[in-house]
C-alpha positions as CSV (number, residue, x, y, z in Angstrom):
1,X,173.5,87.3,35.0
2,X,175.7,90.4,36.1
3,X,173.1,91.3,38.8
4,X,173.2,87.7,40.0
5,X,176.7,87.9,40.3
6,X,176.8,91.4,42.1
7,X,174.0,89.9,44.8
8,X,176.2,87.2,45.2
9,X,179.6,88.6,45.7
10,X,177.8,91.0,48.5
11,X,176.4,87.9,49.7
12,X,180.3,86.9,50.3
13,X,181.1,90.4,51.6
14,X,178.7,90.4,54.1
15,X,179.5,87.2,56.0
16,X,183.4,87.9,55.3
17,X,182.8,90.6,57.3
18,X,180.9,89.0,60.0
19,X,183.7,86.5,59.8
20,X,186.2,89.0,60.1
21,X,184.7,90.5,63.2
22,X,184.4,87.3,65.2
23,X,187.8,86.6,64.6
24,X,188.9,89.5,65.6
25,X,186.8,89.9,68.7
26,X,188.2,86.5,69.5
27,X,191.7,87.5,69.1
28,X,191.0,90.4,71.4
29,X,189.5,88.6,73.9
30,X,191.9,85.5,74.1
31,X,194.7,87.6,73.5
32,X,194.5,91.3,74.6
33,X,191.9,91.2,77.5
34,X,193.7,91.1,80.9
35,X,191.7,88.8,83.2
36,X,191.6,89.1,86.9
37,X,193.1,86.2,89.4
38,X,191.2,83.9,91.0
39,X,191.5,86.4,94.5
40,X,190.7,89.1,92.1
41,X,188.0,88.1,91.4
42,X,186.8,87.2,94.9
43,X,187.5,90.0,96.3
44,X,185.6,91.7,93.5
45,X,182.9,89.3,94.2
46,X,183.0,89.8,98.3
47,X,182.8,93.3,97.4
48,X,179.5,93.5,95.5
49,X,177.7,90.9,97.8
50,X,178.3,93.3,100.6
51,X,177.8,96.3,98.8
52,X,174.1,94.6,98.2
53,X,173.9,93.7,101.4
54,X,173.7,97.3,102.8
55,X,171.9,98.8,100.1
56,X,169.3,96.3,100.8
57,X,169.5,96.8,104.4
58,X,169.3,100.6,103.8
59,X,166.2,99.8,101.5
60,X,164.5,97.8,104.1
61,X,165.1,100.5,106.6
62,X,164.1,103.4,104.8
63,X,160.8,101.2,103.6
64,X,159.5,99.7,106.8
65,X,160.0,103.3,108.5
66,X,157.8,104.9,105.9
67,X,155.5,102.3,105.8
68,X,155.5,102.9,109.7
69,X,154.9,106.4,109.7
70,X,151.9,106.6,106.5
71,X,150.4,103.8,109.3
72,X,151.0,105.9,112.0
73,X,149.6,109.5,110.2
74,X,146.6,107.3,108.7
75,X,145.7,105.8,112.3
76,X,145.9,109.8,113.9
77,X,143.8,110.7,110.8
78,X,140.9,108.3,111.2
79,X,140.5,108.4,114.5
């Protein structure tokens, strides 16, 4: 019955602790976090989009000139 007990009581512990830790990273995020402002946060947004925008503009470039000149080697090749 004592070995019962003891699987039961970590039972308790263990989700006491999960418990504990939700509350706590509730606390922290309700409570502690500093969120941004609306313009924050679309400036932040306007930032990445662009940022994306030329590194997939830089991508492109970089790809289609490759792809041009492995065409353009290949063609002197085989003829």
């Amino acid at each position: 019955m004592k070995k019962a007990a003891n699987i039961f009581t970590a039972i308790f512990s263990f989700f006491g602790k999960i418990r504990l830790f939700w509350q706590e990273t509730l606390t922290e995020v309700k409570d502690k976090a500093v969120w941004p402002t609306p313009r924050e946060l679309a400036q932040s947004t306007l930032v990445v989009v662009v940022s994306i925008a030329i590194l997939s503009a830089f991508v492109f470039l970089y790809d289609f000139s490759m792809h041009e000149l492995i065409r353009f080697i290949t063609r002197k090749v085989t003829h």
